[in-house]
C-alpha positions in Angstrom: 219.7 64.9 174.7 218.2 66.4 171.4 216.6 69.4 173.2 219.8 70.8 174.1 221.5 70.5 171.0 218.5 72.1 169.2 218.1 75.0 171.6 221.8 75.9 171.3 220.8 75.6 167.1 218.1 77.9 167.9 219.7 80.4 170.0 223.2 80.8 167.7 223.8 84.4 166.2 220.7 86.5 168.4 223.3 88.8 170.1 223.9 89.7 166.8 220.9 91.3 166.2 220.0 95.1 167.3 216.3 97.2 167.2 216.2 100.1 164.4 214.0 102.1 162.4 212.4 101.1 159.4 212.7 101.4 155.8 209.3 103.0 155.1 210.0 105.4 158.1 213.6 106.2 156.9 212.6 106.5 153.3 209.2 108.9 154.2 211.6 111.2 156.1 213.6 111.7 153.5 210.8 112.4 151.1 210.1 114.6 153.1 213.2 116.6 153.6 213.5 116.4 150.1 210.5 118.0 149.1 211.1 120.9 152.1 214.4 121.8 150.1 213.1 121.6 146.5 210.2 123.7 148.3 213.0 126.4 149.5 215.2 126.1 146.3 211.6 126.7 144.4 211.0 129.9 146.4 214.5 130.7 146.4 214.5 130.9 142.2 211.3 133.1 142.2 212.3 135.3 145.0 215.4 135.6 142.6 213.9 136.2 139.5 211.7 139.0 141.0 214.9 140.6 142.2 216.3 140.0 138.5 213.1 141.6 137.2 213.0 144.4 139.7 216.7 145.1 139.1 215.8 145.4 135.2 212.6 147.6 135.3 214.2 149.6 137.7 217.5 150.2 135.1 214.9 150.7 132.0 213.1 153.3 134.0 216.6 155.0 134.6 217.4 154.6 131.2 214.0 156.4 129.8 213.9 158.9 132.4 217.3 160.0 131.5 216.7 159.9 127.7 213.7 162.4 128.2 215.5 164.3 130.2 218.2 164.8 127.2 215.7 164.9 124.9 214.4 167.5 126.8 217.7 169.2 127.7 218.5 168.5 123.7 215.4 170.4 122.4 215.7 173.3 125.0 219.4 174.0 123.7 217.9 174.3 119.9 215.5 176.3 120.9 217.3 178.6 122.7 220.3 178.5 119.6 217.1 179.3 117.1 215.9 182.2 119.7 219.1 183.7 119.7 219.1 183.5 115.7 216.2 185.6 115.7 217.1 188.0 117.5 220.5 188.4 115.7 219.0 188.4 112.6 216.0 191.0 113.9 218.9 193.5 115.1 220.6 193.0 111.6 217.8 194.0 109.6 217.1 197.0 111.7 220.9 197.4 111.3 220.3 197.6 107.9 217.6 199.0 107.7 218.9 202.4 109.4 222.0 201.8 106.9 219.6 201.9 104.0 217.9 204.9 106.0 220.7 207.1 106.6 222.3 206.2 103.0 219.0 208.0 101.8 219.0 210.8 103.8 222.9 211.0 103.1 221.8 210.9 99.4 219.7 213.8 100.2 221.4 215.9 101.8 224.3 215.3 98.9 221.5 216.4 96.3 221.2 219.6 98.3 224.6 220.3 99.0 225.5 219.5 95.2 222.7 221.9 94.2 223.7 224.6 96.2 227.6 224.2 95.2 226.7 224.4 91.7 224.4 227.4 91.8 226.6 229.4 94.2 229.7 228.4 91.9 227.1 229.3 88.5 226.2 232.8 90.0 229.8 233.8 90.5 230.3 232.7 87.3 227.3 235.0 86.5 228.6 238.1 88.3 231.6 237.8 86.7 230.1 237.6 83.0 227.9 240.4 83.6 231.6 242.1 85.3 233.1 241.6 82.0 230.4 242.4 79.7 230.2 245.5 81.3 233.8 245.9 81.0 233.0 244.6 77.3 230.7 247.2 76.9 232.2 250.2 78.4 235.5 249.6 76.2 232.6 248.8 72.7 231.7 252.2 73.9 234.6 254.2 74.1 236.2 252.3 71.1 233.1 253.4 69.5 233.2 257.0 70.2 236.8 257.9 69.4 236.2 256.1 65.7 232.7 258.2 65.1 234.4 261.3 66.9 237.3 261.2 64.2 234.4 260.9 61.3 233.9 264.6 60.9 232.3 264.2 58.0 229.4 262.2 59.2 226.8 264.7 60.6 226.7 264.7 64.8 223.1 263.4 64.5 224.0 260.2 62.4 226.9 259.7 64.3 224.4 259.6 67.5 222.0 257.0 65.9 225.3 254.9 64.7 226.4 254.4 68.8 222.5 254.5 69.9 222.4 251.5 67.0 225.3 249.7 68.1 224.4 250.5 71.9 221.1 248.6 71.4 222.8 245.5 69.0 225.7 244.8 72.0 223.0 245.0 74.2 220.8 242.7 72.7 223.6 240.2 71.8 224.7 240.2 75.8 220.9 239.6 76.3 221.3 236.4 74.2 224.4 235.6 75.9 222.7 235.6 79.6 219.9 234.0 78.7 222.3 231.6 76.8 224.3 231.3 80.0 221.3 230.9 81.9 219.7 228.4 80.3 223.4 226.3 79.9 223.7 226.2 83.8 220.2 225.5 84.2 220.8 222.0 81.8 224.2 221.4 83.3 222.7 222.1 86.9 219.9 219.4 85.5 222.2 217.0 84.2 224.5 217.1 86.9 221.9 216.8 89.6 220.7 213.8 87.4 223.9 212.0 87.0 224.4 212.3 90.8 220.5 210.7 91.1 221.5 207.8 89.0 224.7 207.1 90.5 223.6 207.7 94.3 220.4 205.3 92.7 223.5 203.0 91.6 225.1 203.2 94.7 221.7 202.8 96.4 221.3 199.4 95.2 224.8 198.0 95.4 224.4 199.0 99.6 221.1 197.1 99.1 222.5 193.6 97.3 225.5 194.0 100.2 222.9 194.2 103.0 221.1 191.4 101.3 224.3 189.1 100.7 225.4 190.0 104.5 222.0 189.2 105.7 222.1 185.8 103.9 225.2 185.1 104.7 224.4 185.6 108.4 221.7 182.7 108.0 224.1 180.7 106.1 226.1 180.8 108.9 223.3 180.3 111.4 222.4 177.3 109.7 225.5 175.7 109.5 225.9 176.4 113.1 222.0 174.9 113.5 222.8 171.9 111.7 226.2 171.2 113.5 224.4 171.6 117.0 222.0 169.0 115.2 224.7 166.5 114.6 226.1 167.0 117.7 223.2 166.4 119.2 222.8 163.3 117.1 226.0 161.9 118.7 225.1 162.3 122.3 221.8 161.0 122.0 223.9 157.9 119.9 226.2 157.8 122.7 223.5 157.5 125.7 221.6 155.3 123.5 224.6 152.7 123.3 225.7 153.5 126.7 222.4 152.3 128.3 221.8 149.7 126.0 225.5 148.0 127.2 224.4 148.8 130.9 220.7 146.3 130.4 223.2 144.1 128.5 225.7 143.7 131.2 223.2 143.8 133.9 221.3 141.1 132.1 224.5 139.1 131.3 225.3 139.4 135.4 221.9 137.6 136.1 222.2 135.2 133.1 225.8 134.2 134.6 224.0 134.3 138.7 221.5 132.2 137.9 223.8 130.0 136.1 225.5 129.8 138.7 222.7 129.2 141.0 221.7 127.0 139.6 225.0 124.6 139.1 225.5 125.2 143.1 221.7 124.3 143.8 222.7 120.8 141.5 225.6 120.5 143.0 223.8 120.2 146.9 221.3 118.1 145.2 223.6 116.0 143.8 225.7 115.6 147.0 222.6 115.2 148.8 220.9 112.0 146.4 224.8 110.5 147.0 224.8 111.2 150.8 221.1 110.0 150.7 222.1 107.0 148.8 225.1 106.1 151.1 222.4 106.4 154.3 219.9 104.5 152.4 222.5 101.9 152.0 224.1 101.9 155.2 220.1 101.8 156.6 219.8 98.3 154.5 223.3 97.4 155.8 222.0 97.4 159.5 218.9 96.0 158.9 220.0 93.2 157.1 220.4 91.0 160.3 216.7 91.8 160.9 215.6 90.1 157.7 218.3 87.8 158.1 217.4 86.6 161.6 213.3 86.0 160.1 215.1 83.7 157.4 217.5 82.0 160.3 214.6 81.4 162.8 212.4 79.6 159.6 215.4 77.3 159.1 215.9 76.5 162.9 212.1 75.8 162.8 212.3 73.7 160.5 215.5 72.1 162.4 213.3 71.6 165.5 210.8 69.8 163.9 213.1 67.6 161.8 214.8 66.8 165.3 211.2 66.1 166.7 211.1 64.2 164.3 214.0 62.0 164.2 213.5 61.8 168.4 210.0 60.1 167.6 211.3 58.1 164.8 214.1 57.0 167.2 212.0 56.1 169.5 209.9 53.9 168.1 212.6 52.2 166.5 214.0 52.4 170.0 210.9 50.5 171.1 210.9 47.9 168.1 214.3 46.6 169.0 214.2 45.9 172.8 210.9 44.4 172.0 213.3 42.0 170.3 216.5 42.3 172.4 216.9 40.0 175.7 216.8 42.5 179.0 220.7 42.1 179.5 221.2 43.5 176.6 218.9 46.2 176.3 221.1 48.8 178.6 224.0 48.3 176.1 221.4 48.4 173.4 220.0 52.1 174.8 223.6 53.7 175.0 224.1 52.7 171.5 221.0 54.4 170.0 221.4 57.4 172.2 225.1 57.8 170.7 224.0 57.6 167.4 220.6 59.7 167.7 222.9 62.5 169.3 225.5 61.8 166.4 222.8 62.6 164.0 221.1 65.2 165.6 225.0 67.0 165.7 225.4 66.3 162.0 221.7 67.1 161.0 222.7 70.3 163.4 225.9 71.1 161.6 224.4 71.2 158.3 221.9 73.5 159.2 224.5 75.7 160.5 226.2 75.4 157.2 222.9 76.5 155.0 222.7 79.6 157.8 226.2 80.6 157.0 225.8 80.1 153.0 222.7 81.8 152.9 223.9 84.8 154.8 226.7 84.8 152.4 224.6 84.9 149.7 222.2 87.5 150.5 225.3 89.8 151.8 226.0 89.1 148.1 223.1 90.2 146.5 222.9 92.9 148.7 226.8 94.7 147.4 225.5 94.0 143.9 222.2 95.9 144.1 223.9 99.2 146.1 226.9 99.2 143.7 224.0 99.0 140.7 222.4 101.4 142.7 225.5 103.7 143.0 225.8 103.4 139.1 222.5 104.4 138.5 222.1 107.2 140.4 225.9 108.6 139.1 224.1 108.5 135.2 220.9 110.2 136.6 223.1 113.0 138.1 225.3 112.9 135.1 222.4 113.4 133.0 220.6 115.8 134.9 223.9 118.1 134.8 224.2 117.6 130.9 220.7 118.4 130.8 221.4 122.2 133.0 224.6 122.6 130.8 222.7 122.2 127.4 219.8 124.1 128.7 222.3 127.3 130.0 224.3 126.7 126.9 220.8 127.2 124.9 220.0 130.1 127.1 223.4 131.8 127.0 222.9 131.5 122.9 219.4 132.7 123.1 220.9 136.1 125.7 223.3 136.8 122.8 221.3 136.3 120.1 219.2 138.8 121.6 221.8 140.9 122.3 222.9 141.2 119.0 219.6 141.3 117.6 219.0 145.0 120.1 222.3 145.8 118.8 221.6 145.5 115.1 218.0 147.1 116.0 219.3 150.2 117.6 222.1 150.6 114.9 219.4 150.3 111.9 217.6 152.9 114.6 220.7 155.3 114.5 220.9 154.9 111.4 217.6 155.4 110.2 217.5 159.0 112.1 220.6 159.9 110.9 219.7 159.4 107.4 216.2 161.4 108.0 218.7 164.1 109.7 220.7 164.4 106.7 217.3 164.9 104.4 215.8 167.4 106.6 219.5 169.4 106.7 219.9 168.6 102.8 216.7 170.3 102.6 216.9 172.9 104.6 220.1 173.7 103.0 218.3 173.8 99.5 215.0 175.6 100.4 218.5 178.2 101.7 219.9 178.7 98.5 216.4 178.7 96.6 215.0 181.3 99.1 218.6 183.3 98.7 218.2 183.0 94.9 215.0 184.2 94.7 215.1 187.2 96.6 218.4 188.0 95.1 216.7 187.9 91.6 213.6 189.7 93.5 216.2 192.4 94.2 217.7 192.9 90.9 214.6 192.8 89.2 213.1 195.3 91.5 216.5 197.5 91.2 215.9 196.8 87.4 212.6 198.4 87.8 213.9 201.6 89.5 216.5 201.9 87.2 214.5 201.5 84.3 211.6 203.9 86.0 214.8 206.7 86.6 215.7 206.3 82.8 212.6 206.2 81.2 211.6 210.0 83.3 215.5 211.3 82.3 214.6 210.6 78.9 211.1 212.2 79.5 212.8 215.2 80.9 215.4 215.3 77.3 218.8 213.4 78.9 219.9 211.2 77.2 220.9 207.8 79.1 224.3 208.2 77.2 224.7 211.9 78.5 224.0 210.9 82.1 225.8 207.6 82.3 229.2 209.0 81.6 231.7 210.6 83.6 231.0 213.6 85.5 233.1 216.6 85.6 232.1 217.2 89.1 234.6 215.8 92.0 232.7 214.8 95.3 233.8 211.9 97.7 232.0 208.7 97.1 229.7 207.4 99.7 230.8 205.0 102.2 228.4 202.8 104.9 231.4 204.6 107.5 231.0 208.2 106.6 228.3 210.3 108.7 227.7 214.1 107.9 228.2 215.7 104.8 228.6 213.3 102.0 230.2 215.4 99.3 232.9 217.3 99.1 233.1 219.6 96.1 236.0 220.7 94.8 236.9 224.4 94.2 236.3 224.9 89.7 236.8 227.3 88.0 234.3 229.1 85.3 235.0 226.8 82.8 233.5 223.4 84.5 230.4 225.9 85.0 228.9 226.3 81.9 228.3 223.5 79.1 230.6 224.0 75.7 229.4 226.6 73.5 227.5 228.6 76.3 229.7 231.7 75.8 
């Protein structure tokens, strides 16, 4: 009568029970998954970092081969500018040079033709004295004979020696006059032949200081030219310099903000994945709860069958005790009794046993909510740290990218900067080794034309002009010379005697 009741004890709840994996097997495969994807996420940052650095050397190698190449382009254009300078300024020179060569042989051939004007216009002039002295002479003559021919009282002879006398005085007084005449054209030929010399000398040197002034004015020009090609080139190398600067900037901004972003999305699967993991993990304990359950169950009902061994011998030696004592008539009656109340017990033992199983599955169902929902909490602050963690640390990185940033930024301006301030010293200088180099040899000039001057007054004096008689006007009209004019540089006009012979020459 017990067994039954204890075997249907023993056998409540096993069809509730079900075969499954365990823990350690469930919690080793997921170890294992785990480190396979931190193991591709791993190669997965490298394999993007090399890309990032490729991606980076590659730009900077851009970058430098394009600033040599306008470097390069840069240097052959002032090259080429200071090439082209030279040979400008080569063909002035020899421009001026064959000015300052024909205004010589121009001079020249003025001397000459001045010169032969002059002494073609001064032997006219002396053809036509000797014209009228005869003339002069031949009427003394005459004049003389009639007055000694109406003297009849002067003998013939005397009257002879009087004309032979006065024959030989006009003759020796037109003597002085030639020579007098002669030697007047000869110092005005002289003096005007040195007044043209100085002023051709003056004129000479002013075509010299305007070749010189036109010369350095040319390389004025030529450097201001130079040194605007110079700033140019300052701003394009200033604006390539900046321009692929912002490119590594931007390109390095577009990986900062990929990996970022990598990064967050590789969080994020983790995240989801120690959640999802979580929920199997829990839903794992939830099915093998039973199994653990069913261990503690059987121990109980163990312990039930033995208590209801137990009680079955206790009952029947008490069982034996009291028929020993009860008549045989009543022993039947007595038997039913104690079986009624030994299966009474048995049920009631039973039914609190029952009632432990139930509580204690309660209880454990219980403790097991509790410890996934702390579970659940814990693992939503570990996420929720790790992803303040990442934000700091991109935050700190994101500083750190545009602290660099400006840092290259302030660098290359200081750069810019830097060269354009040495620019402005070299052109400064340049510009002022110019004007001392244009003063100098204008100085070198005047002090050289001093020279001449001074050499061509010192030998007029030496040769009796005076520098007052040859520095003022002359009376001789010729055109002036001019760096347009080719031929014949004087033209002189048509004079009469007078402008032929100096005052008093007569």
């Amino acid at each position: 009568m017990n067994l039954p009741a204890a075997a249907a004890v023993a056998d409540h709840g096993t069809s509730n029970f079900a075969t499954i994996r365990t823990t350690s097997i469930v919690t080793k495969q997921q170890k294992e998954h785990m480190q396979e994807e931190m193991h591709e996420q791993m190669t997965g940052y490298k394999r993007m970092r090399r890309e990032h650095q490729s991606a980076l050397l590659k730009l900077e190698d851009k970058c430098k081969m394009e600033m040599e190449s306008h470097k390069q382009q840069l240097d052959k254009e002032y090259e080429a500018l200071l090439q082209q300078f030279s040979r400008e300024l080569e063909r002035l020179q020899a421009k001026h040079q064959q000015e300052l060569e024909r205004r010589a042989k121009q001079n020249a051939i003025g001397e000459k033709k001045l010169i032969k004007d002059i002494m073609t216009r001064q032997e006219m002039d002396r053809k036509a004295f000797d014209n009228l002295r005869k003339k002069e002479y031949k009427a003394n003559k005459e004049r003389w004979k009639r007055e000694l021919s109406q003297d009849d009282s002067t003998p013939k002879k005397q009257r002879d020696a009087t004309l032979q006398s006065q024959k030989e005085n006009l003759k020796l007084v037109d003597a002085q006059d030639e020579q007098r005449l002669i030697r007047g054209q000869k110092e005005y030929l002289d003096l005007e032949v040195r007044k043209y010399k100085r002023k051709k000398l003056l004129s000479y040197h002013a075509l010299e200081l305007e070749l010189l002034r036109e010369e350095l004015t040319k390389r004025h020009n030529q450097l201001e030219l130079a040194h605007n090609m110079l700033l140019r080139h300052h701003d394009k190398t200033q604006d390539l310099e900046y321009r692929q600067q912002k490119a590594v900037h931007a390109l390095r901004d577009e990986q900062i903000k990929s990996q970022h972003e990598t990064e967050l999305a590789n969080l994020d699967e983790y995240m989801k994945r120690a959640e999802r993991d979580l929920r199997k993990k829990h839903a794992l304990e939830l099915k093998q709860q039973p199994k653990s359950l069913k261990q503690k169950e059987m121990l109980v009902r163990k312990q039930f069958r033995e208590t209801c061994k137990v009680q079955t011998k206790q009952y029947k030696a008490l069982k034996a005790q009291i028929l020993a004592s009860t008549p045989k008539e009543d022993q039947k009656a007595v038997i039913k009794k104690l079986k009624e109340e030994q299966r009474r017990k048995l049920a009631l033992l039973g039914d609190q046993y029952e009632q432990s199983i139930i509580e204690m599955l309660q209880k454990q169902s219980l403790k097991l909510d509790e410890s996934q929902e702390h579970q659940q909490q814990q693992l939503k602050k570990r996420l929720d740290y790790e992803l303040e963690i990442l934000t700091a640390y991109q935050s700190k990185n994101k500083m750190h990218a545009q602290a660099q940033r400006n840092r290259e930024r302030t660098e290359l301006e200081q750069r810019v900067e830097v060269r354009r301030a040495l620019l402005d010293q070299k052109m400064d200088s340049e510009s002022t080794r110019f004007l001392e180099e244009r003063a100098e040899r204008i100085k070198l000039l005047h002090h050289k034309q001093e020279q001449e001057l001074e050499t061509f007054d010192i030998e007029s004096d030496r040769l009796g002009f005076s520098a007052l008689a040859i520095a003022e006007a002359t009376r001789e009209t010729y055109l002036e010379d001019d760096r347009s004019l080719s031929g014949s540089m004087l033209s002189l006009a048509h004079s009469n005697s007078s402008t032929s012979f100096p005052p008093g020459s007569l």
